[in-house]
C-alpha positions in Angstrom: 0.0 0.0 0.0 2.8 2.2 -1.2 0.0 4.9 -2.2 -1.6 4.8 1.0 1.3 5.2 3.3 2.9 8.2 1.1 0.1 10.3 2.6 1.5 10.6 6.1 0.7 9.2 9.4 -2.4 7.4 9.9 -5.3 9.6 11.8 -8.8 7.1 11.3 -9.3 3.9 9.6 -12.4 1.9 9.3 -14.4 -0.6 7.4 -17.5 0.1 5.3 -19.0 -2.7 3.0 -16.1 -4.9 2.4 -13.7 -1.7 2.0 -11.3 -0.6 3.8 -10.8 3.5 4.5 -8.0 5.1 5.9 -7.6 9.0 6.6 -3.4 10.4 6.5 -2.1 13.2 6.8 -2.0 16.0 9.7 -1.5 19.2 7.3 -3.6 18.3 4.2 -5.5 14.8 5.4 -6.5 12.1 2.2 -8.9 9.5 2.2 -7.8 6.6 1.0 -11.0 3.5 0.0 -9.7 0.1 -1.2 -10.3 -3.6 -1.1 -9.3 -6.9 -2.1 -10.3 -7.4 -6.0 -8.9 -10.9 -5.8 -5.2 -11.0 -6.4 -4.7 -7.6 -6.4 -6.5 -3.9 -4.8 -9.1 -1.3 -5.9 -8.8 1.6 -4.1 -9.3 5.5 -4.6 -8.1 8.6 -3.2 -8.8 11.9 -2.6 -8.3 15.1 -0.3 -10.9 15.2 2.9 -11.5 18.8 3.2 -13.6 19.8 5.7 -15.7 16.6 5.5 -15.4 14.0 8.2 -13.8 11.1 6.8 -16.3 8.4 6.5 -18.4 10.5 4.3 -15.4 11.0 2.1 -15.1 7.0 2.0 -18.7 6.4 1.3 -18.7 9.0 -1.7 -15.1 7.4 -2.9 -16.8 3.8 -2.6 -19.5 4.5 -5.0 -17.2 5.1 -7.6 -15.3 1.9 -7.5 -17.1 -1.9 -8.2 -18.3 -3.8 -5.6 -16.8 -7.0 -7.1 
């Protein structure tokens, strides 16, 4: 999860749905969705703004498939 840890220091994490969210960064925080696509990861990013980050997460996760 090269992507993921190049954000910065882990600040919330959770699972939604089969996915996986993380929120990095102290300065600039990104939300980070992904799961196991069999063999390999799905997973977008973006910045969190001033949105908590399971919000982010759920909007993130409705752009990727479920399977």
């Amino acid at each position: 999860m090269t992507i993921a840890e190049s954000y910065g220091p882990l600040i919330e994490s959770g699972q939604i749905d089969g996915f996986t969210y993380e929120v990095r960064g102290t300065t600039h925080p990104m939300v980070y969705v992904y799961r196991d696509a069999g063999g390999g990861f799905v997973g977008k990013a973006t910045q969190k703004g001033g949105i908590n980050g399971e919000t982010v997460a759920r909007m993130l996760m409705s752009e990727l498939p479920k399977e």
